[in-house]
Structures are given as structure tokens and as C-alpha cells.
C-alpha positions as CSV (number, residue, x, y, z in Angstrom):
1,X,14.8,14.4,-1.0
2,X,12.2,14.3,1.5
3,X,9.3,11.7,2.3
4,X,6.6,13.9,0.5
5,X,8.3,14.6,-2.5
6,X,9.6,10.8,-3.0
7,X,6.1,9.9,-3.6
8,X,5.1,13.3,-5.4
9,X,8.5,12.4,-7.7
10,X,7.2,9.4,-8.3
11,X,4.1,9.6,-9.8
12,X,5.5,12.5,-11.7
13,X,8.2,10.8,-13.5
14,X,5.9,8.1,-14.0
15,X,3.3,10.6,-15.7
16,X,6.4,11.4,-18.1
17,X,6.2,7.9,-19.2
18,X,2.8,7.3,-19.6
19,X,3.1,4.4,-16.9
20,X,0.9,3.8,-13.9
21,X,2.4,3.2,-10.4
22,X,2.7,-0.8,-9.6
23,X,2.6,-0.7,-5.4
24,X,3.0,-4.1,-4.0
25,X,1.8,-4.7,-0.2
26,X,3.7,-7.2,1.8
27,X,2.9,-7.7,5.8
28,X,6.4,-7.2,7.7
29,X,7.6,-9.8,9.3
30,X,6.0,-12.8,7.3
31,X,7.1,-15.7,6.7
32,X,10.3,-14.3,9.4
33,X,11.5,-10.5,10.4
34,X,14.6,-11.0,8.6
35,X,12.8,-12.6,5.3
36,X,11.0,-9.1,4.6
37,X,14.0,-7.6,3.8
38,X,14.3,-9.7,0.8
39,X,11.4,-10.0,-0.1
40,X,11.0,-6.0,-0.6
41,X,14.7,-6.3,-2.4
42,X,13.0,-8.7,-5.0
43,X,10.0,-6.8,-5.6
44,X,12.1,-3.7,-6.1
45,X,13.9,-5.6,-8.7
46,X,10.9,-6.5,-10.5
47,X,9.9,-3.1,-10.8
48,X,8.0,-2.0,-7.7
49,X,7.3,1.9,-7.9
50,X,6.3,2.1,-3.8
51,X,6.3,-0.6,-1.6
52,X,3.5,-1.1,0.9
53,X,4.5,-2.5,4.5
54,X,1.9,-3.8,6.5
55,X,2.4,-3.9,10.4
56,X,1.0,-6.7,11.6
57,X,-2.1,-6.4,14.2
58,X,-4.5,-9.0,15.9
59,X,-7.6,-7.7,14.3
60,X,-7.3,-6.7,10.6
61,X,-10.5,-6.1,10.0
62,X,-9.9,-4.7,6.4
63,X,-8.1,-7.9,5.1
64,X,-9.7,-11.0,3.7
65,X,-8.3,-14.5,4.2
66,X,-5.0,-14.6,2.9
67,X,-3.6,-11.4,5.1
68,X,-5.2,-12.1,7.8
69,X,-3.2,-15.8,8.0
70,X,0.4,-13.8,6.4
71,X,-0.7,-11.8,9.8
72,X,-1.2,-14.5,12.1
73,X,2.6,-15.8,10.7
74,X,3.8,-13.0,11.7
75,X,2.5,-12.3,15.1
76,X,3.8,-16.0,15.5
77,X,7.5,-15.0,14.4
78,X,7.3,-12.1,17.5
79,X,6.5,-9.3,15.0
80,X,5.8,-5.7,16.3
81,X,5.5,-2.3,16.0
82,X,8.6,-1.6,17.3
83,X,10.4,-4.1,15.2
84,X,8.5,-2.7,12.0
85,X,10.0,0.6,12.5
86,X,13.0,-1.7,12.0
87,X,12.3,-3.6,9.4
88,X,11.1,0.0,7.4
89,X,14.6,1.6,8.3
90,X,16.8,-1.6,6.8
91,X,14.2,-1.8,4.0
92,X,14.9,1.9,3.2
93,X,18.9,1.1,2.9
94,X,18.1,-0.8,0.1
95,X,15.2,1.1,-1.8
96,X,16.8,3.7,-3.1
97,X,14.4,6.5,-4.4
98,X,11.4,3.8,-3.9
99,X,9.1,5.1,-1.2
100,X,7.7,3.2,1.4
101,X,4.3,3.4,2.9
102,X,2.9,2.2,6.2
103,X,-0.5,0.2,5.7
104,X,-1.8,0.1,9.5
105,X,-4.4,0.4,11.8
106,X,-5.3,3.3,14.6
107,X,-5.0,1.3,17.4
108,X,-1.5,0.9,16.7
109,X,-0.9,4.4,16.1
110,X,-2.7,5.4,19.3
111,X,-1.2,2.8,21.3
112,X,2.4,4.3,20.3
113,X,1.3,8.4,21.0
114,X,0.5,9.4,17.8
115,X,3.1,12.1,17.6
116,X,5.6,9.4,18.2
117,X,4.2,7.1,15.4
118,X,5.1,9.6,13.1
119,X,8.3,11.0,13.9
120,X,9.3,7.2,13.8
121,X,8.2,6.9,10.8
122,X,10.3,9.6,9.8
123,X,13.0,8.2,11.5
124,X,12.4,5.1,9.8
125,X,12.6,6.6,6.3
126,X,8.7,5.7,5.8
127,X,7.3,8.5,3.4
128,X,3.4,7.7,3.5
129,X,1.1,6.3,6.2
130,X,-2.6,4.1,5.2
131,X,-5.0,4.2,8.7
132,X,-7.1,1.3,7.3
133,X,-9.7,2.5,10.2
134,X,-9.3,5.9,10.1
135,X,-12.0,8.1,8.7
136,X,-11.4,11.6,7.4
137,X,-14.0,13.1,9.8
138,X,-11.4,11.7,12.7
139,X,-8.2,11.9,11.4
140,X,-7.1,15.3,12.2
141,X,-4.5,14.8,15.2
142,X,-3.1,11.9,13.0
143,X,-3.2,14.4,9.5
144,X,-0.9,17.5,12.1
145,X,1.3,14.9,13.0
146,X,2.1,13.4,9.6
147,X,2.0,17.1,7.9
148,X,5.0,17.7,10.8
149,X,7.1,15.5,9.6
150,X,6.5,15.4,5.7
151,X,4.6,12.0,5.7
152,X,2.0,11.6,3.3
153,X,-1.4,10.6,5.0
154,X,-3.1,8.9,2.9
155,X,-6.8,8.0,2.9
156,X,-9.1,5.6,1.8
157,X,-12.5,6.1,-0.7
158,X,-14.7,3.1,-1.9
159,X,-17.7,2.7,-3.8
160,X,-20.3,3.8,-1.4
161,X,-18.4,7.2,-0.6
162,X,-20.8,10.0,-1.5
163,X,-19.6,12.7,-4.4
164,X,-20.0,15.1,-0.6
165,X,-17.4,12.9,1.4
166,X,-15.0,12.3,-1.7
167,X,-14.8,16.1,-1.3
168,X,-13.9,16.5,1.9
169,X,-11.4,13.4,1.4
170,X,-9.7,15.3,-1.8
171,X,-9.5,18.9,0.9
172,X,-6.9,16.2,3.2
173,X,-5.9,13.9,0.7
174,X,-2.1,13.3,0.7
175,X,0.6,11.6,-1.7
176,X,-2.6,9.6,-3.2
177,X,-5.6,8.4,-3.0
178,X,-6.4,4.5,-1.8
179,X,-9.1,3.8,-3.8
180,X,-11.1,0.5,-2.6
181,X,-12.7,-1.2,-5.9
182,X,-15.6,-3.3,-4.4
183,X,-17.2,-3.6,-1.2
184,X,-16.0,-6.4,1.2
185,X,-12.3,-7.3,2.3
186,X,-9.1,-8.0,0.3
187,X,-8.2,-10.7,-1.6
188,X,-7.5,-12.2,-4.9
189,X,-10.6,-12.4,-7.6
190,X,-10.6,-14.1,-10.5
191,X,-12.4,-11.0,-12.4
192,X,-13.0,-7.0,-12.0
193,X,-16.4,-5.9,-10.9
194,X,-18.3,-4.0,-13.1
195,X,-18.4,-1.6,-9.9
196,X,-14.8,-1.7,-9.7
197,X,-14.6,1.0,-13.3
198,X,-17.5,2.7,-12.5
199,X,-15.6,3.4,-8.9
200,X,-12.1,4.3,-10.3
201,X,-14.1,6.6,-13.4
202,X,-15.8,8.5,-10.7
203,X,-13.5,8.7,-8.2
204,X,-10.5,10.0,-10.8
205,X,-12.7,12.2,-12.7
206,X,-13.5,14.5,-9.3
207,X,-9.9,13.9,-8.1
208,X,-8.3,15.3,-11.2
209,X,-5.6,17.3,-10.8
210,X,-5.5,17.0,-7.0
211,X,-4.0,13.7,-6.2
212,X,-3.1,10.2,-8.1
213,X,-5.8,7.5,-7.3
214,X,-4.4,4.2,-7.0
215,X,-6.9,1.0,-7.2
216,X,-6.7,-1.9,-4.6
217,X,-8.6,-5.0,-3.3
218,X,-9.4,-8.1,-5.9
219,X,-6.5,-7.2,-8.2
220,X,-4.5,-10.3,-8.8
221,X,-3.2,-10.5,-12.6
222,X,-1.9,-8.5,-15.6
223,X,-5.2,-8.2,-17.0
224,X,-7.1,-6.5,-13.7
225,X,-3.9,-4.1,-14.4
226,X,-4.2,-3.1,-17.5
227,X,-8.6,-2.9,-17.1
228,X,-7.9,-0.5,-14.1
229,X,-6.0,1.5,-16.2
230,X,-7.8,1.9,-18.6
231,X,-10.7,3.1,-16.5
232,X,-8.3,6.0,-15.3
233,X,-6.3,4.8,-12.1
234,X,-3.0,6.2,-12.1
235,X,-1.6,2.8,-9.4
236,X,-3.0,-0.5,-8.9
237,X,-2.1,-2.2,-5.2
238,X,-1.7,-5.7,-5.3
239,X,-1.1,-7.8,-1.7
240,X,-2.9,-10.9,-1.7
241,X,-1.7,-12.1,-4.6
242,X,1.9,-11.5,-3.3
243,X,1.4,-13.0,0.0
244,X,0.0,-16.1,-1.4
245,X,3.1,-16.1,-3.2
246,X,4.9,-15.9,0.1
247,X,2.6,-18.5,1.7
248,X,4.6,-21.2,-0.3
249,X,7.4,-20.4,1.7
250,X,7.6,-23.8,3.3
251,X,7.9,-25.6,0.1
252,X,9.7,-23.1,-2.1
253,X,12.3,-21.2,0.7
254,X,14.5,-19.3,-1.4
255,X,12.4,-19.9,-4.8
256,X,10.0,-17.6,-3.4
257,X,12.1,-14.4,-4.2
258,X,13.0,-15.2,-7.8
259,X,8.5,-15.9,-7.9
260,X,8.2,-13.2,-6.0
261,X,10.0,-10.8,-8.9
262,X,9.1,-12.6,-11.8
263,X,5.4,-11.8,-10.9
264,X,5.7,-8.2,-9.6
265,X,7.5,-7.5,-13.3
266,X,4.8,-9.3,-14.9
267,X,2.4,-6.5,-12.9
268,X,4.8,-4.0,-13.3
269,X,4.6,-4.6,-17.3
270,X,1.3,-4.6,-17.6
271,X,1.0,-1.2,-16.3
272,X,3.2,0.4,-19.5
């Protein structure tokens, strides 16, 4: 099976079920290199339908608070790209038919040649790659180099893309869509914005048919879950949530696996 139709597989036999995708994010290499390993093993366990791997960089301008910091721990353990690429291939090992994707910035890609990036991802076993920074208008060298491979490129739409640009997205858009449910940076909320289901019943209504949309940023509990799907997502992404989880590492050491899958199959329920 190749990295393009892990993903397509995916969503497919979810579809069959009438579930939506649960995609956890986890930043590689936090709280230690050799920890994110398990930590992907547990949330597979609990139910995860992808797993997102974020490579840590010194200026995530995307994340709110709580990555930035699972970041910083990172960077501190000696994290980087080149040890990512490692981390995805040992992670793969274990994860069966459960794709991985890449959540990472351009500067990283760039720094690495982006032809390289990719065939390492290949190499790696990665099947999708998120360019937090990378706009559709810009991404063409990157979308050629995935497309070589069979790596899903996979963009990102929020609330203030225009019905035009969504188009031109849904033209490029690979594996699916990262859909951004309120303006600002990542984290944890206590409660959707009303924006958040006027986003997801716009964007899914013109994506129909194309590519599954799968709702990020702010969603934290069983209840955001189930609201987004309601509204039409076909995924919810959950990381700050998780890596708060993972931030208790100090206290809980081990613990924080067994937390770890108890709360992704809490997610992963609510999405049935």
C-alpha cells in the first residue's frame, strides 16, 4: 500500500462506518526522542485513525502556548529534523495501516532541499505533509515534490478564506483538507465558536466530493467532537489537549501513556 492510498483507505473505510477520522498531533521528541515512540503506540491503541507528528522548530508561529512550550522541550532534548525522519521511520514499525503525517513549517523544508524533504519522507514511511506557512499561491515546487513521491500535501483553509481561494485550494488539495476553526493560534477552549460551524458548513459544502475536511484548533473534549461533526467535518485534530497531557510527564512518567489512551479513546468514541 502506498502513502496516498493509506490516507485515501482511511477515510474510506471510515465512511463505510459512518465514523469520522480522530487525528491526534503530538510534537516529536517531547517530553524525550525515545518517549514519542510510545506515546504514538498508546494513541494508536486508543483508536487514533492518523497520527500527526510535529517537527519541532524555533518559531512556531501557528501554535498557541501549550506547543510552543512541548516545542521548546524538545529543542531542549536535541530534537531535529534529521532525528524526526527517525522518529517517523520507528513510529511507522509500529502503526500498521495508520498513516502518519508531517505537521511542519517551510523553513524546515527549505533548509533540507525540498526534493530531499520529501523523498525522506518517503523513506521514512510519512504519507502526508502540513506546511503550516505555506500558502497555495507558493506551494508549487513543494506540491511536484510530494506528488513524486505519493505524499499527500495537504493544505490549510480558515475562516477568512474567500469562496475564490477555497477554490483554488480544493484544485491542489491532497489526502484532506486542514480546516482551521477560528482565527488565532492553537490551543485548548473550553467551548466551539459559533464561527467554528459556520466555517466547517461552508468549507465541506464546496469541498464535497473532492477531499475530507478535518477541523483543528480549540478542540479539546468529546463534546467539541461530536458538534464538529455534526456541522459536517469528516476529522477533528486534537494537539493541545494531548500535549498538555504529556506536559505532566514529570509527575506522572509512565502514567502518562495509559492517560494518554484513555483520552484519545474517549475522542475516538465520540466521533461514532
Amino acid at each position: 500500500m502506498t502513502m496516498v492510498e493509506r490516507i485515501k483507505q482511511t477515510f474510506e473505510a471510515l465512511k463505510e462506518k459512518n465514523e469520522a477520522a480522530f487525528i491526534p498531533f503530538i510534537t516529536l521528541g517531547d517530553p524525550a526522542p525515545s518517549f514519542s515512540v510510545k506515546i504514538a503506540k498508546a494513541l494508536i491503541e486508543g483508536g487514533a485513525d492518523i497520527i500527526e507528528l510535529g517537527i519541532p522548530f524555533s518559531d512556531p508561529v501557528a501554535d498557541g502556548p501549550t506547543i510552543q512550550a512541548s516545542t521548546t522541550r524538545a529543542l531542549s532534548q536535541g530534537m531535529n529534523t534529521d532525528k524526526a525522519f527517525e522518529l517517523a521511520k520507528k513510529i511507522r514499525k509500529i502503526a500498521g495501516k495508520t498513516p502518519l503525517v508531517f505537521l511542519t513549517y517551510y523553513n524546515i523544508v527549505l533548509q533540507r532541499g525540498v526534493k530531499n524533504f520529501f523523498k525522506d519522507c518517503s523513506l521514512s514511511g510519512v504519507d502526508g505533509v502540513i506546511i503550516a506557512d505555506l500558502p497555495v499561491e507558493e506551494a508549487e515546487p513543494a506540491f511536484k515534490a510530494a506528488k513524486s513521491k505519493n505524499i499527500n500535501l495537504i493544505f490549510i483553509v480558515a475562516p477568512s478564506t474567500s469562496d475564490r481561494r477555497l477554490n483554488i485550494v480544493l484544485e491542489k488539495a491532497d489526502g484532506f483538507l486542514y480546516v482551521v476553526s477560528l482565527y488565532g493560534t492553537t490551543g485548548a477552549r473550553k467551548s466551539l465558536q459559533e464561527i467554528t460551524k459556520k466555517t466547517i458548513k461552508r468549507i465541506t459544502k464546496r469541498a464535497k466530493g473532492t477531499v475530507p475536511c478535518c477541523v483543528g484548533f480549540g478542540i479539546s473534549k468529546p463534546e467539541h467532537v461530536l458538534e464538529v461533526v455534526r456541522a459536517g467535518a469528516d476529522g477533528v485534530i486534537v494537539g493541545s489537549a494531548i500535549v498538555d497531557i504529556i506536559s505532566k510527564y514529570g509527575e506522572l512518567k509512565n502514567g502518562v501513556l495509559e492517560k494518554v489512551k484513555l483520552y484519545a479513546a474517549e475522542m475516538k468514541e465520540a466521533t461514532k
